[in-house]
C-alpha positions as CSV (number, residue, x, y, z in Angstrom):
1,X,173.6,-31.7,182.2
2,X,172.9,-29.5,179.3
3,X,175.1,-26.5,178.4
4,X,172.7,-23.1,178.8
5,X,173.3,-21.3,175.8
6,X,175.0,-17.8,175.9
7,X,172.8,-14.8,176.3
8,X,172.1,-13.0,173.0
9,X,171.7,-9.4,173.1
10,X,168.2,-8.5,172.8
11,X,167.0,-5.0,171.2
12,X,166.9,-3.4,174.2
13,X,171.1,-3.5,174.5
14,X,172.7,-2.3,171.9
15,X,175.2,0.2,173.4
16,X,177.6,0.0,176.4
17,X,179.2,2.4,178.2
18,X,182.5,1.4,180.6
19,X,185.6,3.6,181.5
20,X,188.9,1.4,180.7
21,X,192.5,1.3,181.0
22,X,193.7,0.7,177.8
23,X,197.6,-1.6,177.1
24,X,200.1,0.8,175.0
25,X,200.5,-0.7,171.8
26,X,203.8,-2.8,173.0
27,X,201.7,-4.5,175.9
28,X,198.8,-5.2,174.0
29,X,201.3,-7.0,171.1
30,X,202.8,-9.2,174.1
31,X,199.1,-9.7,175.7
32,X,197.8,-10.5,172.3
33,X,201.2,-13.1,171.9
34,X,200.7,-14.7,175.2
35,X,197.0,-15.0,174.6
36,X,198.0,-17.6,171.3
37,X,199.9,-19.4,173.8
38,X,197.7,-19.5,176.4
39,X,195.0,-20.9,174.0
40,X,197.1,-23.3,172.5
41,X,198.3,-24.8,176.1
42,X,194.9,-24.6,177.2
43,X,193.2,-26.0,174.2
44,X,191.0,-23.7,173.9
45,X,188.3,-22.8,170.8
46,X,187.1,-18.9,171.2
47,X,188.0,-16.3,169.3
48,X,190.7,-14.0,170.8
49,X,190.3,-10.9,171.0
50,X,191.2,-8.0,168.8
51,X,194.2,-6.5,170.2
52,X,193.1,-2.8,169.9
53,X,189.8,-4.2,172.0
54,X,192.0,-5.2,174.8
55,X,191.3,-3.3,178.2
56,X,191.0,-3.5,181.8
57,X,187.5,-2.4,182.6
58,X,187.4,0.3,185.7
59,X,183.6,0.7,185.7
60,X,180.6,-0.5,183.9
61,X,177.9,2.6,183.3
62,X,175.3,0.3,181.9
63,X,174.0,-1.3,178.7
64,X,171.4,0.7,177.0
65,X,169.2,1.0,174.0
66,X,171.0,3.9,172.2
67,X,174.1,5.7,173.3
68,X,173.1,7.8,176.6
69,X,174.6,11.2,176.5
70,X,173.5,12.2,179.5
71,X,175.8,9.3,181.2
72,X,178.5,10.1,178.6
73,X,178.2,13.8,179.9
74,X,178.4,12.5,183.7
75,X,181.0,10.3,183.1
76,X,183.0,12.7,181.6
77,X,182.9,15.6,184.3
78,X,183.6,12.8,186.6
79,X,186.5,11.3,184.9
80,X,188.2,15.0,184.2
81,X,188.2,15.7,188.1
82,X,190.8,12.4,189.2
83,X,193.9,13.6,189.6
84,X,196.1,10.7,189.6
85,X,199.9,10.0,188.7
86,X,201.1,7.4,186.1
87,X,201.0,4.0,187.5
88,X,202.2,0.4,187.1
89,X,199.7,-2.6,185.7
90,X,200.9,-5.7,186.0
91,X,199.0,-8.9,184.8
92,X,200.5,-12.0,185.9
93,X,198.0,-14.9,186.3
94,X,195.8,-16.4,184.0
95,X,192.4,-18.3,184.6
96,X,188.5,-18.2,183.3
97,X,185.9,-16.6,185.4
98,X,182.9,-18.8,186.3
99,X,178.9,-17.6,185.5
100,X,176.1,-19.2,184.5
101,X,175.9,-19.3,180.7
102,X,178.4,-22.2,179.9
103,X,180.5,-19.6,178.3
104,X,183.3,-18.7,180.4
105,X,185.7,-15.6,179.7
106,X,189.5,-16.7,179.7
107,X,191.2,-13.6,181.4
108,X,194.6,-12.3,182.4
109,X,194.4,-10.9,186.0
110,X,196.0,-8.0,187.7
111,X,196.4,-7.3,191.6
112,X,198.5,-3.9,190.8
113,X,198.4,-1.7,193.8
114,X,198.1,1.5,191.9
115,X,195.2,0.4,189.8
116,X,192.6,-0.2,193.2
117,X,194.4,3.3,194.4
118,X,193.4,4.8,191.2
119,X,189.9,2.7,190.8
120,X,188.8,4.2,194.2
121,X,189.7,7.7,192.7
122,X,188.0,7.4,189.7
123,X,184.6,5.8,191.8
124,X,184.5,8.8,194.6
125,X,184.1,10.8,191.4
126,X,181.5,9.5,189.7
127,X,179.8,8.9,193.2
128,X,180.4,13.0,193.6
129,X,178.6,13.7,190.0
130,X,175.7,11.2,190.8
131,X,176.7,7.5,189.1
132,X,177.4,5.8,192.2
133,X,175.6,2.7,191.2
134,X,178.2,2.1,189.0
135,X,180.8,1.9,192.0
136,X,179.0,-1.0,193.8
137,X,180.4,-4.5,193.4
138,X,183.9,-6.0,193.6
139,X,186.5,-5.0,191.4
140,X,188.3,-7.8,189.7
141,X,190.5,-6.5,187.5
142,X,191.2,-8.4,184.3
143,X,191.7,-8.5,180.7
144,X,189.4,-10.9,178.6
145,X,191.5,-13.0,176.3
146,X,188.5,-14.9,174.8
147,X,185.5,-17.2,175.9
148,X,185.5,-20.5,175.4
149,X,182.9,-23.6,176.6
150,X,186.1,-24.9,178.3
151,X,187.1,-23.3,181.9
152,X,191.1,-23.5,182.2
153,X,192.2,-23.4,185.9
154,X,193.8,-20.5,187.4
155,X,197.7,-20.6,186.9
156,X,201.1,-18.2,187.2
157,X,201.9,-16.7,183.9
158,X,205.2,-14.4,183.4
159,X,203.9,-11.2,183.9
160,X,203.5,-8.6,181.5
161,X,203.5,-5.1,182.4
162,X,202.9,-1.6,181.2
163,X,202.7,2.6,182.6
164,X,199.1,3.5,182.5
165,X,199.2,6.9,181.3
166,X,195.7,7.6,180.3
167,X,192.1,6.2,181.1
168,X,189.3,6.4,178.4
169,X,185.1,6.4,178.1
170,X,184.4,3.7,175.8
171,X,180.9,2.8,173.5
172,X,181.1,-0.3,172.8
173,X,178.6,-1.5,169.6
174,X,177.2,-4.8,171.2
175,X,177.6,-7.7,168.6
176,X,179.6,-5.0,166.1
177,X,183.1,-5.8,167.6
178,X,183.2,-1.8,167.5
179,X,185.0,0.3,170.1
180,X,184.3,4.3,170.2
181,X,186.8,5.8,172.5
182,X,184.4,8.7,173.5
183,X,187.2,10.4,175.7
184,X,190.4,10.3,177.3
185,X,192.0,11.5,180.4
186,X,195.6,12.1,181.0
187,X,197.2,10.8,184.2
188,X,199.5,13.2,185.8
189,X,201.2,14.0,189.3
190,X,199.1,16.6,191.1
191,X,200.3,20.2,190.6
């Protein structure tokens, strides 16, 4: 059967909008490291990715035609009201997520208690400022390494792991490889 080839952006999606967790710079170095390896074991062809684009997403808020301030305005009032302490991330398994374009994403995966904790703080707030359609669907948090035509099977990698000390409101320029970091939000312990 035929490969179905990837989905090109059209003109109608040229900006998106996610809040993210963002590696420190040491992390992202030994995701970035791992990532070579993993390629290379799994004989893989895609192009990695940048290590300064590494993230875990925490919500999607929507592909659009030109940057939405109005969503960057909600987003933001709702990301400045969590309250949240530091908390551990740990990715320790590798494997490539399934879909229907024959171009699968190679990802490293995290089950990190404190990140659900804190994903279902960040999503009551941006259901309190009126974005809670971007709080429906399962959260599978990852980090994508690359895509590839190839699907590797899920497998134990040595962990990696890092404080999250900060969330941020990303624009991504679709088919620019460009990140805007378009705010960030401390973690602290409540005072």
């Amino acid at each position: 059967m035929a490969r179905r080839p990837r989905k090109k952006f059209g003109a109608t999606q040229n900006d998106r909008i996610f809040l993210a967790l963002l590696p420190d710079a040491e992390a992202a170095a030994r995701i970035s490291a791992r990532a070579e390896e993993l390629k290379a074991a799994h004989v893989l062809g895609g192009t990695l990715t940048r290590p300064e684009h590494l993230h875990i997403t925490l919500f999607h808020l929507g592909d659009w035609i030109s940057l939405p301030e109005e969503i960057v305005r909600i987003a933001s009032a709702a990301a400045a009201k969590v309250r949240a302490a530091p908390f551990e991330v740990r990715v320790d398994r590798a494997a490539s997520f399934g879909n229907s374009t024959g171009i699968y994403p190679f990802v490293l995966l995290s089950e990190s208690a404190g990140l659900f904790d804190f994903h279902a703080k960040l999503g009551a707030a941006l259901t309190q400022e009126g974005l809670g359609g971007a709080t429906k669907g399962e959260f599978k948090p990852h980090i994508t390494l690359l895509r590839d035509e190839t699907r590797a099977k899920a497998a134990k990698v040595a962990p990696i792991v890092w404080t999250a000390r900060d969330f941020v409101l990303v624009h991504s320029l679709l088919g620019k490889t460009t990140h805007v970091h378009l705010g960030c939000w401390p973690l602290a312990a409540a005072s």
